[in-house]
C-alpha positions in Angstrom: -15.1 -27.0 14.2 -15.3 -29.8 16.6 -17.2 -29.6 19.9 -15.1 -30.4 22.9 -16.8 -31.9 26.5 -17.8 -29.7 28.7 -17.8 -32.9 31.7 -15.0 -31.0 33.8 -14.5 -34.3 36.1 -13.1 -36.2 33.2 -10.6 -34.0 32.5 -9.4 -32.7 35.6 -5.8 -33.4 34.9 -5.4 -31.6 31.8 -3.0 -28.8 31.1 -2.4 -26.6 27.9 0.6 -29.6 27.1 -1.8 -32.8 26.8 -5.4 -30.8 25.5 -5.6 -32.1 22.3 -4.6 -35.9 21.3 -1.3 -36.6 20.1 -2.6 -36.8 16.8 -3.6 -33.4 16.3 -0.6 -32.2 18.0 1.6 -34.1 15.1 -0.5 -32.9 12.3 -0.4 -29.7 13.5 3.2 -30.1 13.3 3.4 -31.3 9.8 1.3 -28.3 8.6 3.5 -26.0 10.7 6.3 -27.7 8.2 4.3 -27.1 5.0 3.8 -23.8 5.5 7.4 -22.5 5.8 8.7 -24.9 2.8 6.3 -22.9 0.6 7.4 -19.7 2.5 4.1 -18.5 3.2 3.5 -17.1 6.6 1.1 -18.3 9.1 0.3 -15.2 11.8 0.3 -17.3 15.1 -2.6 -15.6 17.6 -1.5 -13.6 20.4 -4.0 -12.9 23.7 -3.6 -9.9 26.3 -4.3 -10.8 30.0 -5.4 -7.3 31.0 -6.9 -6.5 33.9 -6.6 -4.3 37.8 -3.8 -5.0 39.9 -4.7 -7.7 42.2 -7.5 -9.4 39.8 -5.7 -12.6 39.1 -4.5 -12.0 35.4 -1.3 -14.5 36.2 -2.5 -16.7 38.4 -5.5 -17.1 35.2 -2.1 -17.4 33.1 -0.5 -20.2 35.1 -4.4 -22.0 35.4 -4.7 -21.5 31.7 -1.5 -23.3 31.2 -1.7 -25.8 33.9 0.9 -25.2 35.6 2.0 -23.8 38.9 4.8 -20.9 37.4 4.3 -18.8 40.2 4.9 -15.8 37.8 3.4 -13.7 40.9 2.7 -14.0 44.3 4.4 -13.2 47.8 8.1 -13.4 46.3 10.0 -10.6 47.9 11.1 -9.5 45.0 8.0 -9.0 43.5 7.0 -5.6 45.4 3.0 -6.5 46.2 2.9 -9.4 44.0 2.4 -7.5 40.9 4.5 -7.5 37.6 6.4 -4.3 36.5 6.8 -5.4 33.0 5.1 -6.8 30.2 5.4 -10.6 30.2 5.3 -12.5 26.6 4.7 -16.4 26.9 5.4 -17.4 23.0 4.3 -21.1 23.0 5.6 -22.8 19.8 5.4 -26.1 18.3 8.4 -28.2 18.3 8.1 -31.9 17.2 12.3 -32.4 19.1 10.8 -31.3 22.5 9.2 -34.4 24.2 9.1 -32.0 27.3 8.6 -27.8 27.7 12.1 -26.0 26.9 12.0 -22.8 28.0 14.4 -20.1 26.5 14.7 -16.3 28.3 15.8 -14.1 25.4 18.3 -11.4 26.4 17.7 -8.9 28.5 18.2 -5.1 27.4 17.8 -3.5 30.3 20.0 -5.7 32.1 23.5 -6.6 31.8 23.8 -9.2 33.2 21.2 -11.2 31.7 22.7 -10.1 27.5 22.0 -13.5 26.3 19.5 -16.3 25.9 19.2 -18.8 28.7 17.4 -22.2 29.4 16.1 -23.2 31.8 13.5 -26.0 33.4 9.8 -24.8 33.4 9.5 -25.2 37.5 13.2 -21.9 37.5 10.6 -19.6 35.5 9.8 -17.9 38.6 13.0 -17.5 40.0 14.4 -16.4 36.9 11.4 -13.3 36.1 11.8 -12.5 39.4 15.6 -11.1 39.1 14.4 -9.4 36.0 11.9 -7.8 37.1 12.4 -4.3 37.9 11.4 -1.9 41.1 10.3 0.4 38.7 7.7 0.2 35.4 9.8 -0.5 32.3 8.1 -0.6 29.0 11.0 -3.1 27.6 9.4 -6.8 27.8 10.0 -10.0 29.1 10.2 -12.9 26.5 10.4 -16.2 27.1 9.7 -18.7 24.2 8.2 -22.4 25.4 8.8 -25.0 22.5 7.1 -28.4 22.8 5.7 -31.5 20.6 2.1 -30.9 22.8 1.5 -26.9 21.8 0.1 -24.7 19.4 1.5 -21.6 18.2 0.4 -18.8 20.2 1.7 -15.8 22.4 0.6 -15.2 26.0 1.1 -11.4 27.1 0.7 -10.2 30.7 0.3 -7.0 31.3 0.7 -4.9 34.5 -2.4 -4.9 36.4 -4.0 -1.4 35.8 -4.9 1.1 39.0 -8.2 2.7 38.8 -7.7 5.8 41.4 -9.8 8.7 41.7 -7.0 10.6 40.5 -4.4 9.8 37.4 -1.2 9.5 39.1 2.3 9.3 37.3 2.5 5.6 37.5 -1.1 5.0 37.0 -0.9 6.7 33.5 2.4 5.2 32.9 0.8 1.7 33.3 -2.3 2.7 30.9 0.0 3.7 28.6 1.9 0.5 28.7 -1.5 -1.6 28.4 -2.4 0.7 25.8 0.5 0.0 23.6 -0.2 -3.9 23.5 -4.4 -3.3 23.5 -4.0 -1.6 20.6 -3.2 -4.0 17.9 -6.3 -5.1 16.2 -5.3 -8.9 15.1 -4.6 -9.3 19.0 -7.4 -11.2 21.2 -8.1 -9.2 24.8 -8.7 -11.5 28.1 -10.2 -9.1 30.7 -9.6 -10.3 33.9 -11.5 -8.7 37.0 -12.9 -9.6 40.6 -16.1 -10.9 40.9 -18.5 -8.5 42.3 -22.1 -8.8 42.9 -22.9 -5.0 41.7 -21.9 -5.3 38.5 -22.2 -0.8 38.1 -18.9 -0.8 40.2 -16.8 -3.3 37.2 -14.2 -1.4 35.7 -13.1 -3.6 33.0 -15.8 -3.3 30.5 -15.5 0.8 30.2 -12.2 0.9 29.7 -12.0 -1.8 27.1 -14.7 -0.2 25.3 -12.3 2.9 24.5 -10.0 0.5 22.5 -12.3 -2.7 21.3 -15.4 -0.7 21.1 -17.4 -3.2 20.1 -15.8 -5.3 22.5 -15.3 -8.4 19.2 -11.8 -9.7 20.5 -12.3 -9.2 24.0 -13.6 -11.9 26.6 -14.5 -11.5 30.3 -12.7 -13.2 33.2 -14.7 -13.0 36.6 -12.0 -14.5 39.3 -12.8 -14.8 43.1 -16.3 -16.2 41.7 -16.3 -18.9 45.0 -16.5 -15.7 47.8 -19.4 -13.7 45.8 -21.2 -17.1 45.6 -21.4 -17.5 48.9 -23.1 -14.2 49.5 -26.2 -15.2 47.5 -29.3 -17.0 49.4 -31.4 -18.2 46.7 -32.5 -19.5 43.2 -33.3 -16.3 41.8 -30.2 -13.8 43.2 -28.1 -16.0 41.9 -29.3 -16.7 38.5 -30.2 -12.8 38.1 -26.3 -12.2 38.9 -24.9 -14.7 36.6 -27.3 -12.9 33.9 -26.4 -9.3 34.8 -23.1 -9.6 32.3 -22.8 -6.9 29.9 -25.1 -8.2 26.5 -23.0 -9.8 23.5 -20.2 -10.4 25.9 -18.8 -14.2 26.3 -18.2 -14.0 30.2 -16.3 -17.0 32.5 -16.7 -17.2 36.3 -13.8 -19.0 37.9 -12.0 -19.7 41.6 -8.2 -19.6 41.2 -5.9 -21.8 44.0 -3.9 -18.9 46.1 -0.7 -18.2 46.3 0.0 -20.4 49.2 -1.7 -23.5 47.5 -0.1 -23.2 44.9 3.3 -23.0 46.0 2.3 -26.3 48.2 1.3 -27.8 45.0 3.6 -26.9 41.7 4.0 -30.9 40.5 1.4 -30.3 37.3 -0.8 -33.5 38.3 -1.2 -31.8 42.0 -1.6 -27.9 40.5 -4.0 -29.5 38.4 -5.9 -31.4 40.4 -6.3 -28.4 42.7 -7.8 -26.7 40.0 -10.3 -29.1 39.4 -11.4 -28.8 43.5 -11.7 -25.2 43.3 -14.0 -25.9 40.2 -16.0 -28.7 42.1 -16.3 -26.8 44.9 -17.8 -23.6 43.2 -20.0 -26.0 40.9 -21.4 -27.4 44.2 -22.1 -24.0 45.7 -24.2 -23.1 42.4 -25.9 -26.3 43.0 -27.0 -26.3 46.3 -28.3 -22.7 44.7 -30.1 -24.6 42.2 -28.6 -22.3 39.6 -29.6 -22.0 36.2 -27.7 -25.3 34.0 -27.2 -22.4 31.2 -24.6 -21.4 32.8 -22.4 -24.2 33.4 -20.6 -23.7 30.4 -19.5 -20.3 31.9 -17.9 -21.8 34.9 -14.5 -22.8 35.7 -10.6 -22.7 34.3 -11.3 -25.6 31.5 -14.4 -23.9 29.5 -12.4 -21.0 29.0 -8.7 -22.6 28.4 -11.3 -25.0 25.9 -13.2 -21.6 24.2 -9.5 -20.0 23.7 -7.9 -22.9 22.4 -10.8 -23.4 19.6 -10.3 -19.6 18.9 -6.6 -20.5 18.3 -7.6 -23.9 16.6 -9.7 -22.1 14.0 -7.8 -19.4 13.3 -5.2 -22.0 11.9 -7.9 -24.1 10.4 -8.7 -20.8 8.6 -5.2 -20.7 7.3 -5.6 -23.8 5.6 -7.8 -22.7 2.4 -4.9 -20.4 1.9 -1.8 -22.3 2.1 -3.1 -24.9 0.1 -4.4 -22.6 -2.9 -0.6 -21.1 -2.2 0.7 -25.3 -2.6 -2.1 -25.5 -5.9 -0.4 -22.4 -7.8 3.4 -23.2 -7.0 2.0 -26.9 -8.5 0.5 -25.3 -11.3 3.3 -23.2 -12.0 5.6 -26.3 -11.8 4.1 -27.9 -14.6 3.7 -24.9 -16.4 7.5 -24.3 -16.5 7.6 -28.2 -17.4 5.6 -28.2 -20.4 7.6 -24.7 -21.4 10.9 -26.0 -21.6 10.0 -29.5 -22.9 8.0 -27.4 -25.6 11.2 -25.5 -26.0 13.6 -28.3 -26.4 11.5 -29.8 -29.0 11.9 -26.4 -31.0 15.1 -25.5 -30.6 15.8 -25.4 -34.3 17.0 -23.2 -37.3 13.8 -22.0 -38.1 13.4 -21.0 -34.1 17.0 -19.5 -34.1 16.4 -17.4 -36.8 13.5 -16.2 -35.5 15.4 -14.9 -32.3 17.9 -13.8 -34.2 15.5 -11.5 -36.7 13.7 -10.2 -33.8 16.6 -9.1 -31.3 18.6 -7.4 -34.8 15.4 -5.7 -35.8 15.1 -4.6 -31.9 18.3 -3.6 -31.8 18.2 -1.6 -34.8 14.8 0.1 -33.8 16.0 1.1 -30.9 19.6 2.7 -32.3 17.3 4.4 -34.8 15.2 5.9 -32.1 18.2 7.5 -30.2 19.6 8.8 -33.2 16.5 10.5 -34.3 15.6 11.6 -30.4 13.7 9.8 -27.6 13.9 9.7 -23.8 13.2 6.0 -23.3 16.8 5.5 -22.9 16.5 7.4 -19.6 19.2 10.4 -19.9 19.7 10.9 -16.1 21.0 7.7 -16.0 22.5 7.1 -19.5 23.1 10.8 -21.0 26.7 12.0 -20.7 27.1 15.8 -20.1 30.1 17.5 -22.1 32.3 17.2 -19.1 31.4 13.4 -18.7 31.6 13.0 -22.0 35.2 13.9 -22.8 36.2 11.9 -19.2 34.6 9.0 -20.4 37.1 9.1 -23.2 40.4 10.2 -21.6 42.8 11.3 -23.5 41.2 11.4 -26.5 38.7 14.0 -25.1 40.1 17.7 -25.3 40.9 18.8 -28.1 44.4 19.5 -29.2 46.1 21.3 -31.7 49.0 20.2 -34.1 51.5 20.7 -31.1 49.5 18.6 -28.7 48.7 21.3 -27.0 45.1 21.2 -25.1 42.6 23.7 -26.7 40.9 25.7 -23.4 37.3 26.2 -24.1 34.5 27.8 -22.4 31.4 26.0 -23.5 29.0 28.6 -22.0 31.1 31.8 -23.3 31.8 30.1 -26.9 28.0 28.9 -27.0 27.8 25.7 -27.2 24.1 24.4 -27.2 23.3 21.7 -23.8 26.7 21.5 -23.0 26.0 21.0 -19.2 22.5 18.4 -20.4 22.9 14.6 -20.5 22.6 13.5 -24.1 22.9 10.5 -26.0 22.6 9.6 -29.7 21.8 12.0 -32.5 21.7 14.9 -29.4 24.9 14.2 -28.4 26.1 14.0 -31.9 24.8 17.5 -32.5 26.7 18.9 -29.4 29.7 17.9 -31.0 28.9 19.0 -34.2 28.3 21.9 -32.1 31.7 22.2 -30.3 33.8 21.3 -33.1 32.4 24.7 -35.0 33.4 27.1 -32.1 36.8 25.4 -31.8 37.4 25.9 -35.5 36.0 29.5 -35.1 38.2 30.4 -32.5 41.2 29.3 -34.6 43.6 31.6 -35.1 46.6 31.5 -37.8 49.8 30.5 -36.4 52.8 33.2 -36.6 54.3 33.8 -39.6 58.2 34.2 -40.1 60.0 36.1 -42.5 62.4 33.2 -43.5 58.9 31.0 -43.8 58.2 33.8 -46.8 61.6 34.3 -48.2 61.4 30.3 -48.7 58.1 29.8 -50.0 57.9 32.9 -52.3 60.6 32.1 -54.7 61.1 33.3 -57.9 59.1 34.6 -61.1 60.1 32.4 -64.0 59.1 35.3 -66.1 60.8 38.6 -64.5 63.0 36.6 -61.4 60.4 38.8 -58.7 59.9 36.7 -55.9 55.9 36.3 -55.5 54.7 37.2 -52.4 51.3 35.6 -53.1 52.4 32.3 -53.7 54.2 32.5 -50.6 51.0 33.2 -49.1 49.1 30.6 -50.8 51.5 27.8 -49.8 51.9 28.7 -46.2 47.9 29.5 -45.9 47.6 25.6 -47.2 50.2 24.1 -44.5 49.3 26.1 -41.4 45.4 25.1 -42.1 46.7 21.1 -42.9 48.0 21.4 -39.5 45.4 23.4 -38.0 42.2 21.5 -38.9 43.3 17.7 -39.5 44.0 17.2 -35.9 40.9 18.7 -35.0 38.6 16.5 -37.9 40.5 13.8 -36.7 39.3 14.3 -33.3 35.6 14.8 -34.3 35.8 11.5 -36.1 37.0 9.4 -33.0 34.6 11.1 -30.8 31.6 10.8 -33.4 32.3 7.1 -32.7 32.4 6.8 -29.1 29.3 8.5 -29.3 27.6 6.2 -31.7 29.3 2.8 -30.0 27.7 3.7 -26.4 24.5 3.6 -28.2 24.5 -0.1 -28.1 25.0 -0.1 -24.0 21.7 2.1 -23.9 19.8 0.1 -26.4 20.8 -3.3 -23.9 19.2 -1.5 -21.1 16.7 -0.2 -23.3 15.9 -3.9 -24.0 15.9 -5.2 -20.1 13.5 -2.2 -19.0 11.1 -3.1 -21.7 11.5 -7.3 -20.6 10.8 -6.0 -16.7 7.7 -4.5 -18.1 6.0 -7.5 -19.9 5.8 -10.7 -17.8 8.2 -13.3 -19.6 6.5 -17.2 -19.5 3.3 -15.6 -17.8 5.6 -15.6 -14.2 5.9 -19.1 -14.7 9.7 -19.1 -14.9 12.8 -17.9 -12.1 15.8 -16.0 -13.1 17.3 -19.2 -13.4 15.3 -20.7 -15.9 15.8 -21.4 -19.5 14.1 -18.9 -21.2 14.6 -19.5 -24.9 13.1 -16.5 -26.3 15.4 -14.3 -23.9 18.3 -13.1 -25.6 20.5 -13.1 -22.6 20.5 -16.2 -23.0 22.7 -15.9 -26.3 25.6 -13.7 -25.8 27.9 -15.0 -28.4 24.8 -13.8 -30.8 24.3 -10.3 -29.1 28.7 -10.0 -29.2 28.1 -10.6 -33.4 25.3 -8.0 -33.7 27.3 -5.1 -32.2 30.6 -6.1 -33.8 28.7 -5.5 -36.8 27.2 -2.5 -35.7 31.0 -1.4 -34.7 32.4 -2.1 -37.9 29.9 -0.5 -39.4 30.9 2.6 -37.6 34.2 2.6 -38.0 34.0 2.2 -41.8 31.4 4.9 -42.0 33.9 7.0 -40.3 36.7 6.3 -42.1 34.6 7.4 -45.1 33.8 10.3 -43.4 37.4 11.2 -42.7 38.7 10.9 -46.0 36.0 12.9 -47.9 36.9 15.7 -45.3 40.0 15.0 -46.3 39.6 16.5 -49.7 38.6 19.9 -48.4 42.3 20.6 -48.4 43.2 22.6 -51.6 46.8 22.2 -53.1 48.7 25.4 -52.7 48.5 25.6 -56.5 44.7 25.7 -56.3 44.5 28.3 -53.2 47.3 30.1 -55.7 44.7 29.7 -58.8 41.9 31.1 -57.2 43.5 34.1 -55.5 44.4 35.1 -58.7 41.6 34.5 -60.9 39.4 36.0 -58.7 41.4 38.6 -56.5 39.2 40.5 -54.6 41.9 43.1 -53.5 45.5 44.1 -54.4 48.3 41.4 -54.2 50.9 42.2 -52.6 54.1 43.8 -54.7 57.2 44.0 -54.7 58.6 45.8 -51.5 62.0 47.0 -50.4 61.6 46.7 -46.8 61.3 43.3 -45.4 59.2 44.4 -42.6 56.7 45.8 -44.9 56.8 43.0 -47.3 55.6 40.6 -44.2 52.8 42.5 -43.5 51.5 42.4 -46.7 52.0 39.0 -47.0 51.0 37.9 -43.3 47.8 39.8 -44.3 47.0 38.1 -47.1 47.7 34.9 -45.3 45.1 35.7 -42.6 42.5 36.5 -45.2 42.8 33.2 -46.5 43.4 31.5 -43.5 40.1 32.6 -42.7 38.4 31.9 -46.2 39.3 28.3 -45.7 38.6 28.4 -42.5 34.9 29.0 -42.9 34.7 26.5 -46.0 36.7 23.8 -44.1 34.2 23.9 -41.0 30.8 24.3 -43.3 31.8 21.2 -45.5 33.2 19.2 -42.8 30.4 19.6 -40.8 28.0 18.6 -43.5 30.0 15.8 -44.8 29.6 14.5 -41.1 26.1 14.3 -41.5 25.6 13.2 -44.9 28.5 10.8 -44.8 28.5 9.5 -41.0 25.3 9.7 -39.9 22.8 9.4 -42.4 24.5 5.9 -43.1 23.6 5.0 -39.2 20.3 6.0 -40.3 19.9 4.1 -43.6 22.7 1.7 -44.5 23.0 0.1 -41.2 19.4 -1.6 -41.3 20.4 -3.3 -45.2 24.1 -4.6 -44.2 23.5 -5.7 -40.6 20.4 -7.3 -41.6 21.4 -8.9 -44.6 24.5 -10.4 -42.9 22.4 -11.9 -40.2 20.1 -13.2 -42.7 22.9 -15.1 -44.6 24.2 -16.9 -41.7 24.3 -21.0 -42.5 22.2 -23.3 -39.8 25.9 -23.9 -38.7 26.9 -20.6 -37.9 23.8 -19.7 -36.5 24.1 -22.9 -33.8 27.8 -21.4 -33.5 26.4 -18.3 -32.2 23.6 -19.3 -30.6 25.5 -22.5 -28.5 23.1 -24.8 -29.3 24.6 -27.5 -27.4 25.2 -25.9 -24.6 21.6 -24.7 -24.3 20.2 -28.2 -25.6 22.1 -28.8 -22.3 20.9 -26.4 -20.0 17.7 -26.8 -20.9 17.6 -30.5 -19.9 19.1 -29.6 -16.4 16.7 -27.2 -15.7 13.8 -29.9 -17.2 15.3 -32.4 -14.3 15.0 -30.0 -12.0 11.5 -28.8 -12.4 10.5 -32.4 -12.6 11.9 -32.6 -9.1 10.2 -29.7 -7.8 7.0 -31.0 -9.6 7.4 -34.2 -7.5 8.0 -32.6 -4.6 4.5 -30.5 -4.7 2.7 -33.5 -5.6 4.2 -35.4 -2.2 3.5 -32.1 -0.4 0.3 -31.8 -2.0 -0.6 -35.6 -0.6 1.0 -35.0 2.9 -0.7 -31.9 3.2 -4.5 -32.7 2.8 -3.9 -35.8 5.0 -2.0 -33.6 7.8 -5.5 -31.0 7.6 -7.8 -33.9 7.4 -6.2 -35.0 10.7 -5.9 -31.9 11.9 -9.6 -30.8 11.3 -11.3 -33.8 12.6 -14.0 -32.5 15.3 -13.4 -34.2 18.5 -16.1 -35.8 20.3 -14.0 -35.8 23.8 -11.6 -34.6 25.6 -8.3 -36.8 25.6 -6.7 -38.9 28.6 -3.8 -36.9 29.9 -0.1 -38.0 28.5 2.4 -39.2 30.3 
């Protein structure tokens, strides 16, 4: 970086508002400017005045500045001129503000003072001085100072520190305080102490060592240098003092203007000027000691406002590297996206369509295939239903009823069926069902029986005019178990397909966590970008796939139904095979009506049964060979081939070619845009940090 003068008489007017030329100042601006459009952040340096109580840390503040704030002094108020809380000067760059505007931020300790004020730069005293408490608060004071002549860069005074034999209560409250703001590593540490010509009785450098142990962001303040001067005779006391500094240490010897003076003198020019004679005058006491020229550099409020301000200058200059390879890659990525959807646009054609559309079906169809056969990748804490959920998810179409409407109670634990409380999708869930519909069937019972339901179905023997009992129980056995087990297949077939149309929900969000974990256009394109190979871009096309997979579900269970169907014999048949093949006596002819039910209700419940156990085997296997091994064979042939055969018309149809044609030349405009606008950035930029880099050979003339 730049050297700056170290002739102190040609810049005696200078203040922390008119250090730098304009020029830089403006640049600074600019980059300032550049840094937030890209959104990248730019950590702006913050230095701790820390130091005893009486040393001089604000008067160094308001010399450091250049001008006469008063921050401390004789003020009433101010209960032996020293602050009770932490002070934070945030100096920011402001290209609006030809002159300081200084903003107090609310106050939460104070009521009265709940909002921001501003005021002029010469009430600042005034102003801390009602806020202020009698007591030690650890809530701060902020005040923000914007202007076109700044940098970006906090100020923080701390309360002065009390070094007493013994810790007292607001002696450690005070170290703690200091602590608190010390501690921060990116922070920069002024240590500001009275000169004293034994340096084994300094304070400062101890107790820094305890938090900057190797004292790298610290620097050493001497104040009060004038009086210790004047207590040394000769060439060599002198130049064996102003070596005696702690090694590796940058040290600064200055003679602040009192309280008195400058209260006498607050216009800047005056304040300043004072500054300068308080600088001359120790410069001439060193002379007339013949002191070591070394030193010089060491002496005074302008080496060390120059050797913090080129700490702060560099740390920006350092930023630089990085917000321009930030400004190269958001360029790069630009014209990435650019040539990407240009490149697009030129292929969006039939051949490219149809590749989209082979891949997302073949996807789609993988993925449906996997949670029929059993996988956890569609995540079944978020996406598996439990029994319960399962039948709310469907409403009324849920519990099982019986041929009455009537809701069938069942106790999934007590009746055994398998995960019944476990989230489940796919062929899982399917096999829960499977599951439930056996113990419903099981727990079936024949309905009652009436006498005047035999007496009408028995009728009579065409041979000897005997009614026949087992008829009559063959023909009510084959109602009651019509209107027992229909509903019931009925329901199994509606709920097979809920459970195989949610399947396409899962397989979506299947689809999106596997997208989430491969980077789509290398990062190169936002959410709102055209991304032609994404096929949520194309939701006509995705709404086609799974109305194909739907009505592929509901014929396969429609063809399920109606081969259960056939597992309901004629009452002839049931009559056929009970007497073919009786396994017991039939029931005969009886005198007593009462006994003649019996018999017959008997028989009834035998075969009730009998079917029973055949209805739920075969149903249940027609289920599987007739429902689901279709989903697992049959569905990849029909949905692919009727994707396959879609015209170059239909396929633009479904894929809104136009519309994304469309699209994809907005978004083109708009990256060109954005392309431009790095390139001028890009320009502005590099010119801004050339300006803003330039060593300067010497100090500037004062502004206005």
């Amino acid at each position: 970086m730049g050297k700056l003068s170290n002739d102190s008489s040609s810049s005696n007017c200078h203040d922390l508002f008119s250090f730098f030329p304009n020029e830089v100042y403006s640049s600074y601006d600019k980059l300032q400017y550049f840094s937030r459009d890209l959104n990248t952040s730019v950590l702006h340096p913050e230095i701790v005045f820390v130091g005893p109580r009486s040393s001089g840390k604000s008067s160094l503040i308001e010399a450091f500045i250049g001008r006469a704030l008063n921050i401390v002094g004789a003020s009433s108020t101010l209960a032996n001129g020293c602050s009770k809380r932490v002070l934070y000067l945030q100096f920011n760059n402001n290209n609006d503000c030809d002159i300081p505007k200084v903003t107090i931020k609310k106050d939460n300790n104070l009521k009265e003072f709940d909002h921001d004020i501003i005021i002029p730069l010469e009430q600042l005293n005034d102003s801390l001085a009602k806020r202020n408490s009698s007591d030690f608060s650890e809530e701060p004071i902020y005040v923000t100072i914007e202007s076109r002549n700044t940098l970006n860069m906090t100020l923080i005074d701390s309360p002065g520190l009390l070094f007493t034999p013994t810790e007292t209560a607001e002696s450690t409250k005070i170290e703690s305080i200091v602590s608190s703001l010390l501690r921060p590593t990116h922070r920069l540490i002024i240590a500001v102490e009275s000169c004293n010509q034994d340096w084994k009785t300094m304070s400062m450098n101890q107790y820094l060592k305890k938090i900057d142990p190797e004292l790298s962001r610290s620097t050493f303040v001497f104040t009060k240098f004038f009086n210790t001067v004047r207590g040394f005779s000769n060439t060599r006391d002198i130049n064996k003092y102003l070596s005696g500094t702690v090694p590796d240490i940058k040290p600064f010897f200055v003679t602040l203007p009192n309280y008195q003076v400058r209260a006498s003198f607050s216009e800047p020019n005056r304040f300043q000027e004072k500054i300068y004679q308080a600088h001359k005058r120790d410069m001439h006491a060193l002379e007339q000691l013949q002191y070591d020229k070394r030193y010089e550099r060491s002496i005074g409020v302008q080496p060390l406002r120059k050797y913090i301000l080129n700490i702060v200058w560099k740390s920006y200059q350092d930023t630089i590297p990085r917000i321009l390879k930030h400004l190269r890659a958001k360029r790069q990525n630009a014209e990435a996206t650019l040539n990407e959807l240009q490149k697009q646009y030129s292929s969006l054609d039939a051949t490219k369509l149809r590749s989209i559309a082979s891949n997302y079906t073949v996807t789609f169809l993988q993925i449906t295939e996997k949670l029929l056969s059993g996988t956890s990748e569609g995540n079944p804490s978020a996406n598996g239903q439990t029994l319960e959920e399962e039948k709310a998810h469907q409403g009324d179409c849920g519990e099982w009823v019986d041929a009455y409407k009537e809701t069938i109670n069942i106790d999934p634990e007590e009746w055994g069926i398998p995960y019944w409380n476990s989230r489940l999708y796919g062929g899982q869930q399917l096999e829960r069902l499977m599951a439930e519909f056996k113990a419903v069937c099981d727990n079936s019972k024949i309905s009652e029986v009436k006498m005047d339901d035999i007496a009408t179905a028995s009728g009579i023997n065409k041979l000897n005019n005997i009614p026949d009992y087992a008829w009559a129980a063959s023909d009510l056995t084959s109602l009651i178990s019509r209107d027992t087990f229909v509903p019931l297949i009925e329901q199994l077939c509606e709920r097979a397909m809920y459970i195989m149309k949610r399947l396409t929900d899962i397989a979506d969000k299947v689809i999106d966590s596997r997208k989430k974990s491969r980077v789509g256009f290398n990062g190169r394109l936002s959410s709102n970008n055209v991304d032609m190979d994404n096929i949520d871009q194309y939701p006509f096309f995705t709404h086609h796939v799974k109305n194909l997979y739907y009505d592929f579900v509901h014929r396969a269970s429609k063809g399920c139904k109606e081969k259960c169907m056939d597992e309901f014999y004629s009452s002839r048949t049931i009559y056929w095979e009970l007497t073919e093949h009786p396994d017991s006596s039939l029931p005969s002819i009886r005198s007593d009506h009462h006994e003649t039910k019996t018999a017959v209700c008997q028989l009834a419940t035998k075969l009730f049964d009998s079917i029973r156990q055949r209805i739920t085997k075969n149903v249940l296997l027609k289920l599987y060979n007739f429902f689901l091994v279709p989903m697992q064979t049959d569905l990849w042939n029909e949905i692919q081939a009727q994707i396959t055969c879609l015209t170059n018309e239909q396929l633009e149809q479904l894929f809104e070619v136009q519309a994304t044609r469309e699209q994809l030349k907005d978004e083109e405009k708009k990256q060109q845009q954005i392309l431009e606008k790095y390139s001028q950035i890009d320009e502005l930029f590099l010119k801004s940090a050339s300006q803003f880099c330039r060593p300067l050979s010497q100090n500037p003339t004062p502004s206005a």
